[in-house]
C-alpha positions in Angstrom: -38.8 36.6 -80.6 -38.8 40.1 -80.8 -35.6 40.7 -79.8 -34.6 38.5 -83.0 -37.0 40.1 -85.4 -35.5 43.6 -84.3 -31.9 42.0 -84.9 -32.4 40.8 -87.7 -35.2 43.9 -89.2 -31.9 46.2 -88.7 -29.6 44.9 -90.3 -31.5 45.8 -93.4 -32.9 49.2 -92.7 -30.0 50.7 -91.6 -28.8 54.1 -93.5 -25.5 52.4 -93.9 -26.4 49.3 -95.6 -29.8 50.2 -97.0 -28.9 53.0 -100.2 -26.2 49.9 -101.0 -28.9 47.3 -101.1 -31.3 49.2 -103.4 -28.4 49.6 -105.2 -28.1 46.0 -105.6 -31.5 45.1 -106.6 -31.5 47.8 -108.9 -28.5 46.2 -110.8 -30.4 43.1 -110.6 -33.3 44.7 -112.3 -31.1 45.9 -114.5 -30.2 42.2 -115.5 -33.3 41.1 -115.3 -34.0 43.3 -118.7 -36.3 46.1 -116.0 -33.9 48.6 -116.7 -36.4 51.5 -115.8 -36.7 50.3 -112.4 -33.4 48.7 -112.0 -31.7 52.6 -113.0 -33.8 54.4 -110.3 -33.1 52.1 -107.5 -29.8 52.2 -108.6 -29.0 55.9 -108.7 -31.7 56.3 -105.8 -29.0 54.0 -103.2 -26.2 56.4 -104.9 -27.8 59.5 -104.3 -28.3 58.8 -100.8 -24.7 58.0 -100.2 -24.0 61.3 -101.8 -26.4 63.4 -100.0 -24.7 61.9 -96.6 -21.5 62.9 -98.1 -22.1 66.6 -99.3 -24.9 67.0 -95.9 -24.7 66.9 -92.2 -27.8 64.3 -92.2 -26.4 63.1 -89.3 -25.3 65.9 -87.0 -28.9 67.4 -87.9 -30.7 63.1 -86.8 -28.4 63.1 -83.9 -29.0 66.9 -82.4 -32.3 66.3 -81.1 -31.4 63.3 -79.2 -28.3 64.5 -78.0 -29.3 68.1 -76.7 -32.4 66.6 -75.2 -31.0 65.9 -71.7 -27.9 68.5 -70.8 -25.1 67.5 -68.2 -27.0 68.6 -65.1 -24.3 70.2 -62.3 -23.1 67.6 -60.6 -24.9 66.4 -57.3 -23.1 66.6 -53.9 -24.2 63.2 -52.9 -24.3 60.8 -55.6 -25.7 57.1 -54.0 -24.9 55.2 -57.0 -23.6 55.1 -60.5 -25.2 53.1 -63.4 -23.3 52.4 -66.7 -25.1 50.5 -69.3 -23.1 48.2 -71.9 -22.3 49.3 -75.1 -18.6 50.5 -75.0 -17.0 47.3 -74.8 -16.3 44.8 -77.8 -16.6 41.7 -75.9 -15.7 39.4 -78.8 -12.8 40.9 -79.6 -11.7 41.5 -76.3 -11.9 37.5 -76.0 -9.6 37.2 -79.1 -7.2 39.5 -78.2 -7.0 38.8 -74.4 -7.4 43.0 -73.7 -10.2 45.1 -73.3 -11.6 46.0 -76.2 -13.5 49.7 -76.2 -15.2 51.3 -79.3 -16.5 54.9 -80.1 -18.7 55.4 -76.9 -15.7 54.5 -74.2 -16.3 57.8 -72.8 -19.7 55.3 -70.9 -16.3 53.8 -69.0 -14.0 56.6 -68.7 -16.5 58.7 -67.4 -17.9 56.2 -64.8 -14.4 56.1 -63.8 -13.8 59.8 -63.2 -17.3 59.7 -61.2 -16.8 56.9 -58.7 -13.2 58.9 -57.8 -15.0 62.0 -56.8 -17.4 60.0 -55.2 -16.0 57.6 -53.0 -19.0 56.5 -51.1 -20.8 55.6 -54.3 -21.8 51.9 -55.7 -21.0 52.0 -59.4 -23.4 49.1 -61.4 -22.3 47.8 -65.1 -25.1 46.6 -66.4 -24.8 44.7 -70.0 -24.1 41.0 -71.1 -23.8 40.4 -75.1 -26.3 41.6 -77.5 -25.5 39.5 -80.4 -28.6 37.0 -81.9 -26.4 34.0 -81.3 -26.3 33.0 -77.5 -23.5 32.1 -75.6 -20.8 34.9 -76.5 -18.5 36.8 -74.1 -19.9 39.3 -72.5 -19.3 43.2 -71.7 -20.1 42.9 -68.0 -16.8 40.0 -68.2 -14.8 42.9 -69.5 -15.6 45.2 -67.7 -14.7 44.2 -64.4 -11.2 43.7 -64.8 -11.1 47.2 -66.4 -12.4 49.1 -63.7 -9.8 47.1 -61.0 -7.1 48.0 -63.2 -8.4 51.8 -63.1 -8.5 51.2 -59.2 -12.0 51.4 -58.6 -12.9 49.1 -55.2 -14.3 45.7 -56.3 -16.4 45.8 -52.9 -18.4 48.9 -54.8 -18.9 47.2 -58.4 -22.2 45.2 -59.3 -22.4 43.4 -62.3 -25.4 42.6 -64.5 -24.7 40.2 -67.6 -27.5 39.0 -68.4 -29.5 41.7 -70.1 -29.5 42.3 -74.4 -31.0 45.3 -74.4 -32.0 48.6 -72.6 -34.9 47.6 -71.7 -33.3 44.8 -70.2 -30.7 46.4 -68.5 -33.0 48.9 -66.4 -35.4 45.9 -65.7 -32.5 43.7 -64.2 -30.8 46.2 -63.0 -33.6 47.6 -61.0 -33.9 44.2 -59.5 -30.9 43.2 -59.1 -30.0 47.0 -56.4 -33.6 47.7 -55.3 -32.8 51.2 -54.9 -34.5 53.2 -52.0 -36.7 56.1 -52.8 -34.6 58.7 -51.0 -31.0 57.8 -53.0 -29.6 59.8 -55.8 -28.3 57.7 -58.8 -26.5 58.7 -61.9 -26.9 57.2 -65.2 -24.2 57.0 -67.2 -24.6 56.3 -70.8 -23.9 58.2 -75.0 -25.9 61.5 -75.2 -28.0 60.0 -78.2 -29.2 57.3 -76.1 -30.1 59.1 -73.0 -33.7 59.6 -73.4 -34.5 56.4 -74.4 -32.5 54.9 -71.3 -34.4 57.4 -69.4 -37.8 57.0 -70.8 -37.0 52.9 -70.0 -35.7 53.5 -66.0 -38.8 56.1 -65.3 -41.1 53.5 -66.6 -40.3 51.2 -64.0 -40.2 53.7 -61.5 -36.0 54.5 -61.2 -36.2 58.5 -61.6 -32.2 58.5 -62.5 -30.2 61.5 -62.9 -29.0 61.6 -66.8 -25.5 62.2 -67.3 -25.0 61.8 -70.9 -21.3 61.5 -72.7 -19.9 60.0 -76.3 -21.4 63.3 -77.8 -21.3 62.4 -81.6 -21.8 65.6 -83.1 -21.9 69.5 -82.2 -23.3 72.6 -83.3 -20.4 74.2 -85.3 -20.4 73.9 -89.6 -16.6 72.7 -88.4 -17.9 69.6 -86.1 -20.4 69.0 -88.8 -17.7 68.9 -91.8 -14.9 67.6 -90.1 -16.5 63.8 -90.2 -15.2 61.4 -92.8 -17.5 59.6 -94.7 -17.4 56.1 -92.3 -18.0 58.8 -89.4 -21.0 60.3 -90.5 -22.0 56.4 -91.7 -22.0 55.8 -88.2 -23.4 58.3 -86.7 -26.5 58.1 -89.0 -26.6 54.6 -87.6 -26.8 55.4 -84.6 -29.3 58.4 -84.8 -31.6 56.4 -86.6 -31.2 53.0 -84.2 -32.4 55.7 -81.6 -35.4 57.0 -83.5 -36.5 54.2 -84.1 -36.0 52.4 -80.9 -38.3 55.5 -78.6 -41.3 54.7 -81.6 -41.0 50.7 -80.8 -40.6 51.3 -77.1 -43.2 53.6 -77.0 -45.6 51.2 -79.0 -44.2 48.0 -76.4 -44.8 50.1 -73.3 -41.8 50.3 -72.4 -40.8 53.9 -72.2 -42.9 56.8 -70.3 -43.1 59.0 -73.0 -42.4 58.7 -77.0 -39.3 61.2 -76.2 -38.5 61.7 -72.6 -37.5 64.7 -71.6 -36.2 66.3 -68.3 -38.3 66.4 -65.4 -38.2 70.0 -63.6 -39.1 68.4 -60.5 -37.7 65.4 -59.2 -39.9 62.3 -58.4 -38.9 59.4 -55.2 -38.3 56.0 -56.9 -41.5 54.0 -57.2 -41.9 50.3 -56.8 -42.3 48.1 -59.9 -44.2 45.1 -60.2 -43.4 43.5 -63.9 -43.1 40.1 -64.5 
């Protein structure tokens, strides 16, 4: 249930879609002979479409997030490699018969680049279909014949396709491996994300190495200006989606901290015990 009410609540609060929809009801006011009301909704949905436009509302939401946990140096011994789902469009993969990736295909390409410096390493895909209607393809599907193809050794992949969420994915995940407490694991997933996923695997006792990618914005005017008007769209999406998902997870118990940050000294995995 709450992983339908959260579906559903989003579609509708989202900066994309929300200016557009008071935008709507204002020129329904408007019709409705409340043309007072129905003119500042309307030029209220309007003006925030314009202030995303002329501002860098998003590279200033997503900075935060994204500079929170920096690419550490890269371990010697790496035990294992966790990507969550996310880069894959299972849907249209299906209908097209190839995989599918989307803006944060860097979660693949990177995981790739990893396991080939680290032979020894498992590498885990964790990620089935978040959609609210059941029975869809899945990521975790698509994924597998994309990292044979990129030559990674099927006796080193795991795949988790059940999970919706991240909450989901750590929990599953974490059952699924039962890490020891002396292995180094890295987890792989977009820069705006991390310290939510992080918050999520700490809380169940996983202290994971971050390795963020998909960086969405930077720190130059230039980066900030260079986005087109669907880019930024996104990328306000996205910044929000995160916001918003450390104050629910927080409020759920399901994150260690409201917004996780890096841990200066590195803790042994602990058992977990949920349900």
């Amino acid at each position: 249930m709450i992983f339908i009410l959260s579906k559903l609540a989003w579609a509708v609060q989202r900066p994309s879609v929300l200016p557009l929809l008071l935008s709507w009801l204002g020129i329904g006011l408007i019709w409705a002979r409340r043309p007072a009301w129905g003119y500042r909704l309307m030029v209220s949905g309007l003006g925030c479409y314009t202030l995303i436009l002329l501002l860098p509302l998003n590279a200033l939401a997503l900075l935060p997030l994204e500079d929170r946990f920096s690419r550490p140096a890269e371990p010697s011994r790496v035990d294992g490699i966790i990507v969550l789902s996310g880069a894959i469009e299972p849907d249209l993969s299906d209908d097209r018969g190839i995989v599918s990736l989307d803006a944060a295909a860097e979660r693949m390409t990177e995981t790739v680049a990893l396991a080939l410096r680290h032979p020894q390493a498992r590498v885990v895909f964790t990620g089935g279909n978040g959609d609210i209607m059941p029975g869809g393809a899945t990521e975790a599907a698509w994924a597998r014949p994309l990292f044979l193809a990129l030559g990674i050794d099927p006796a080193r992949l795991t795949f988790e396709s059940e999970s919706r969420n991240t909450y989901e994915n750590a929990l599953s995940t974490w059952r699924m491996v039962q890490p020891a407490a002396a292995e180094h694991w890295l987890l792989v997933t977009s820069a705006s994300h991390m310290p939510r996923a992080v918050g999520v695997f700490r809380h169940i006792g996983w202290n994971v190495t971050a390795w963020p990618v998909a960086y969405y914005s930077g720190h130059s005017l230039r980066t900030w200006m260079a986005q087109t008007m669907d880019e930024r769209l996104g990328s306000l999406d996205a910044a929000a989606h995160e916001w918003l998902g450390l104050l629910v997870y927080r409020l759920l118990d399901r994150t260690d901290a409201l917004f996780p940050a890096p841990r200066l000294i590195p803790c042994a995995s602990l058992p977990y015990s949920a349900a």
